[in-house]
N, C-alpha and C positions, 0 to 999 in steps of 0.2 A: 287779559280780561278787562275790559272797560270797567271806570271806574263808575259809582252809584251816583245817582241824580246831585247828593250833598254833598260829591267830592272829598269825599273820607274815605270809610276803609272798602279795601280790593276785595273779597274773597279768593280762594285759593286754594288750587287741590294737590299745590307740589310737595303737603308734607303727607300725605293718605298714606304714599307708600309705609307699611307696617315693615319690611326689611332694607337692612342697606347692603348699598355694595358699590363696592369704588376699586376701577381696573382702568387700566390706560386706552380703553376702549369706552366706557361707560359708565356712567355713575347713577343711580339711584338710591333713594329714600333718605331719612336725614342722616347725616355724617356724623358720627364721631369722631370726632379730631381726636379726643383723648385714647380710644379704645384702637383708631390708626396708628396710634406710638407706638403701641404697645407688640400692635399686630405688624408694623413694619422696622422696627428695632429703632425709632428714632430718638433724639431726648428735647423737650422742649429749652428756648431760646431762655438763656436768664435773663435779668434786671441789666448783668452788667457787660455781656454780648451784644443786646441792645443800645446799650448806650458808645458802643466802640464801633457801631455802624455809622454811616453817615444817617444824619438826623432825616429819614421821612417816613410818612404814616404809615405804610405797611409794615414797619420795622415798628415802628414806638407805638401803633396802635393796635400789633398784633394778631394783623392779617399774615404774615410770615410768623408762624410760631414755633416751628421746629425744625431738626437740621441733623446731619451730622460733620463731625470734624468743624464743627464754624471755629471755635477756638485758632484751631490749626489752620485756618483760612485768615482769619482776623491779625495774626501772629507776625504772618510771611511780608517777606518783602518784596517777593514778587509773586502778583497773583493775575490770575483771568477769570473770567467769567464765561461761564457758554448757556448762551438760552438760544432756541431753534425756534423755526416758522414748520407748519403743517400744511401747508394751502389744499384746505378743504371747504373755504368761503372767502368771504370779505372779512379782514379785520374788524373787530371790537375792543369796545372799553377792555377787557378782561388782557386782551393782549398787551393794549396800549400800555396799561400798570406798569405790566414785566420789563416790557423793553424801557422806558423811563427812568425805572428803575434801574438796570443794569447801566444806562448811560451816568445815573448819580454814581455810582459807584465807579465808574470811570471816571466822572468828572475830579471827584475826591478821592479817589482812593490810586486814580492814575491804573488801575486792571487794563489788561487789554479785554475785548469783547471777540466772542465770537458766534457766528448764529448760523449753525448748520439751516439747511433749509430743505427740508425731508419729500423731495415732488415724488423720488420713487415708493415711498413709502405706501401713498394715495392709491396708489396702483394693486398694491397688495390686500390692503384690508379696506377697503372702500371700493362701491359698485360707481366707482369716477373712471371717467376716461382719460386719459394721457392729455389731450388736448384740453378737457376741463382744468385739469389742473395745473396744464401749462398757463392759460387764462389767470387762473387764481394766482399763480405764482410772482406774475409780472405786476399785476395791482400790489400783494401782498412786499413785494420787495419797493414798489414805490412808499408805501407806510412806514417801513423797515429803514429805509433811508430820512425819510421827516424826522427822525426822531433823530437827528443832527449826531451821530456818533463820530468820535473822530478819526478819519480814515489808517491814519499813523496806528492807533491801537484796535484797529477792529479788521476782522476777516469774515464774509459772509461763504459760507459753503455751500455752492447748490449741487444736490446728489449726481444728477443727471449730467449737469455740465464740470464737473469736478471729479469725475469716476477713476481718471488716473491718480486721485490720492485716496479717496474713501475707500477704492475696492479694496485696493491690496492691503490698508487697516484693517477692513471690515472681515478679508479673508485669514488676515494670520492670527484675530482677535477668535472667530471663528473657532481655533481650535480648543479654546479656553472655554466658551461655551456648551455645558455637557445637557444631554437632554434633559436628564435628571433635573438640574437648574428650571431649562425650558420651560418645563412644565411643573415643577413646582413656583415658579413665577410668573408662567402666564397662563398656563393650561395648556391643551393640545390645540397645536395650531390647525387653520383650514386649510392651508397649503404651505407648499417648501419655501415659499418667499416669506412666510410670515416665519417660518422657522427659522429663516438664515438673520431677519432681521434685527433682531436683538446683539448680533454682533458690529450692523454697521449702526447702531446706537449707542455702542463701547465708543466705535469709532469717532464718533460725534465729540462724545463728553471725553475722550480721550487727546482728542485732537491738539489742542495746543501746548500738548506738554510732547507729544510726537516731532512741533513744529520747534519749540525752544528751550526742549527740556523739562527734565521732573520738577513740577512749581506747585506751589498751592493752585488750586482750580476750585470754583465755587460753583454749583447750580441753583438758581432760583429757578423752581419748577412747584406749577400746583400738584397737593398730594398725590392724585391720580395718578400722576405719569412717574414716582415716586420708584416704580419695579426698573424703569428704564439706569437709575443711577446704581442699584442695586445690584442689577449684573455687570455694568461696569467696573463698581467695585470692588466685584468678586473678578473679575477678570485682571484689574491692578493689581491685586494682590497674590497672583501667579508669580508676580516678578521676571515675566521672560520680557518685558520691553521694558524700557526706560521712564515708566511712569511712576505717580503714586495714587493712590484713592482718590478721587472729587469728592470733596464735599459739598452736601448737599445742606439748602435752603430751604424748605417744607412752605406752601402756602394755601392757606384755604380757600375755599371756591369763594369770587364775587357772585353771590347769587345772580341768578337771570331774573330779568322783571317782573316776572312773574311769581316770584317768589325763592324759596331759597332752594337752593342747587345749584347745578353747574351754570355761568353763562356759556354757551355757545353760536358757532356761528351758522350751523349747517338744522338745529331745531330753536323753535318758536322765536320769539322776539326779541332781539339787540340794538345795541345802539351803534353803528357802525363807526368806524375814523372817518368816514366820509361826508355823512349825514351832517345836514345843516340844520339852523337854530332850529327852523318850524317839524324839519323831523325828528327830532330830536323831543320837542316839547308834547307832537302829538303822540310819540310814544311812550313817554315817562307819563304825560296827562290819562292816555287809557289804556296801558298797561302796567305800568307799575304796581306793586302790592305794596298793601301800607297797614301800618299799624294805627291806624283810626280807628274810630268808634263807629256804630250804623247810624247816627244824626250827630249834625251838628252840634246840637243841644247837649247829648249827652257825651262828646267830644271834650265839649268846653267845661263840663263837671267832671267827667273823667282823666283824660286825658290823652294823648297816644302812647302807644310802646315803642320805642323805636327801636328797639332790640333785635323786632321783625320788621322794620319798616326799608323796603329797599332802597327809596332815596336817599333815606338818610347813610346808610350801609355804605352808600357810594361817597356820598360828602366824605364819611368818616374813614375810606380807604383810601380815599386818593386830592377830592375835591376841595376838601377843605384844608388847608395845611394848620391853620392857628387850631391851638388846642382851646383859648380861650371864648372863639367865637364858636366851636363846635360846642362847646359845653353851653353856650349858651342860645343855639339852636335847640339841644336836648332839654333842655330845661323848658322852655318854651313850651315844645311839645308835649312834654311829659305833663305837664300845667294844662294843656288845655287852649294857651294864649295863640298857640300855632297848630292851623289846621292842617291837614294831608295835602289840600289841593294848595296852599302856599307852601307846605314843603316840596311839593313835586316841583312847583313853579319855581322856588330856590334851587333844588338841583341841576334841573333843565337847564339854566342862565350857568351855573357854574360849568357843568357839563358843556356848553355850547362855547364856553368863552374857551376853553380848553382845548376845544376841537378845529376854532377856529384859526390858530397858530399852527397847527399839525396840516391843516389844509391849505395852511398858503406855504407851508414849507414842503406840502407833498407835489404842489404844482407846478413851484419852482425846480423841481425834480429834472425835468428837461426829457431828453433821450436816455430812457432807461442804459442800454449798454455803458454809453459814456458815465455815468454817473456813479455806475457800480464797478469799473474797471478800479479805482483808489482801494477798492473793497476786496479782491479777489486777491488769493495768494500768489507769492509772487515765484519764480520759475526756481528760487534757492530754497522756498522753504516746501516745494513741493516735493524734492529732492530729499529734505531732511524726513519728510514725511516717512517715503519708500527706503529711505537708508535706517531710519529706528525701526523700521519692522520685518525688513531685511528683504525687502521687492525691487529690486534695479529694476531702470527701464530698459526693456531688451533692445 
């Protein structure tokens, strides 16, 4: 929504909704983080789990707040990580976080990465066609590679070109999933592909312990998608393969510009990895919601909130790393000294300088195939795959 003539506060109707609800499908009204612990058996992250993370904001500022097994993740001496691509648009800020993230934790913690990349999924619960999201998938895996992982510890999985290792996971994981599960996790599905799919999602977050053995395994996933590590869970814990449980990462939604809620790519407005300074700035300048006043005047007596202020939300997730110059961003604003239309104009410039490193590394990308061949599993560990869940190839 555009912002008012004095470049203060947005209006905004993303909190009206009177109910919530958060499924791997959809999320509305406001979220309760705290009352999703309760409802999905998580426990929040302590003081000193935090600080055995490698040092960045969504860890110390509490955008990831809850989890399970981190202990038992944090502990291990060898661990991976698995976060996935959906290509249902063009990337955004909201993705970019994730994967960043999981490369810091590579970088420092030496994890391997792995990033299933879900094209058949699209097919099943989305009115997308095969071709649209073949489209999405090749932009989406050029982003996927900008973020400079390094190829020795990362494997990208794409469903469609990789089916000789995911089916036969996805089919012997299959038997572990009972409907009962099904549908107390997800409800009743609309078709058989939506029904079968929760098993090749075992397969996913299961995947590198198939490839190199029972290890610690971590997911950084926002809450929503929170059911997906739960029936894997439940599926490790059969003990008929050579796994153990994933732990899981719990992180809260970056709001969309518009206010608080999910960012997404496929409704209203984001800020793309692609997007350059001026779009970037015209979109933070007339859609972002902010925590200002309706005049300047009573701005500068009052002060803002930034509590609901989305730019700042973003500085404080990802943008701004000093805790000292964030504190004194807030402060600012909270006083009055700092208006919404120089906040937006501060995050924009961060935001854009951020995006501009992702873009000259996503164009030095080259020929897609070449570039993801480093990336793909290799002819022994796809073997290893079908031999831990007992599928030869005929």
């Amino acid at each position: 929504m555009p912002a008012d003539a004095d470049d203060t506060r947005t209006d905004s109707t993303a909190t009206d909704t009177e109910t919530d609800a958060v499924t791997p499908d959809s999320v509305s009204g406001d979220v309760d983080y705290e009352k999703l612990l309760a409802e999905f058996g998580a426990d929040a992250l302590t003081r000193e789990q935090r600080r055995r993370f490698p040092d960045h904001p969504l860890v110390r500022r509490g955008l990831f707040y809850a989890g399970r097994d981190v202990e038992a993740f944090l502990a291990a001496d060898e661990q991976s990580v698995v976060t996935g691509i959906g290509p249902s648009g063009p990337m955004h800020l909201g993705h970019a976080m994730v994967f960043y993230f999981a490369k810091r934790l590579q970088d420092e913690l030496g994890a391997r990465v792995y990033v299933p990349v879900s094209d058949d999924e699209k097919y099943v619960f989305r009115d997308q066609t095969a071709a649209e999201t073949a489209d999405y998938r090749r932009e989406n895996l050029r982003d996927l590679l900008a973020v400079g992982f390094d190829p020795d510890l990362t494997r990208v999985v794409v469903d469609t070109a990789d089916a000789d290792v995911v089916y036969p996971a996805a089919t012997a994981f299959a038997d572990d999933v009972t409907h009962s599960t099904l549908e107390a996790v997800y409800g009743t599905p609309d078709n058989v592909g939506q029904a079968f799919y929760p098993a090749v999602q075992a397969a996913h977050l299961l995947l590198p312990q198939l490839v190199h053995g029972e290890h610690a395994t971590l997911v950084p996933i926002a809450v929503d998608q929170d059911p997906h590590v739960r029936v894997s869970r439940d599926v490790a814990a059969k003990a008929r393969h050579p796994v153990r449980k994933p732990a899981a990462l719990l992180m809260q939604f970056l709001p969309s510009l518009g206010g608080p809620g999910k960012m997404s790519s496929s409704e209203g407005v984001a800020v793309r990895l692609t997007d350059g300074p001026e779009a970037v700035r015209e979109k933070v300048d007339d859609y972002a919601y902010t925590g200002g006043r309706a005049t300047v005047a009573e701005h500068r007596e009052r002060g803002g909130d930034p509590s609901v202020d989305v730019p700042f939300q973003y500085l404080s997730a990802f943008f701004e790393p000093d805790d000292r110059e964030l504190a004194r961003i807030e402060r600012a604003y909270r006083s009055g000294d700092l208006l919404s239309g120089e906040l937006k104009a501060l995050a924009a410039d961060r935001i854009s300088d951020f995006l501009e490193g992702h873009r000259d590394r996503r164009a030095a990308v080259g020929d897609l195939g070449d570039a993801l061949a480093p990336y793909r599993l290799t002819g022994d560990e796809r073997e290893r795959v079908r031999d831990a869940v007992g599928f030869q190839r005929p």
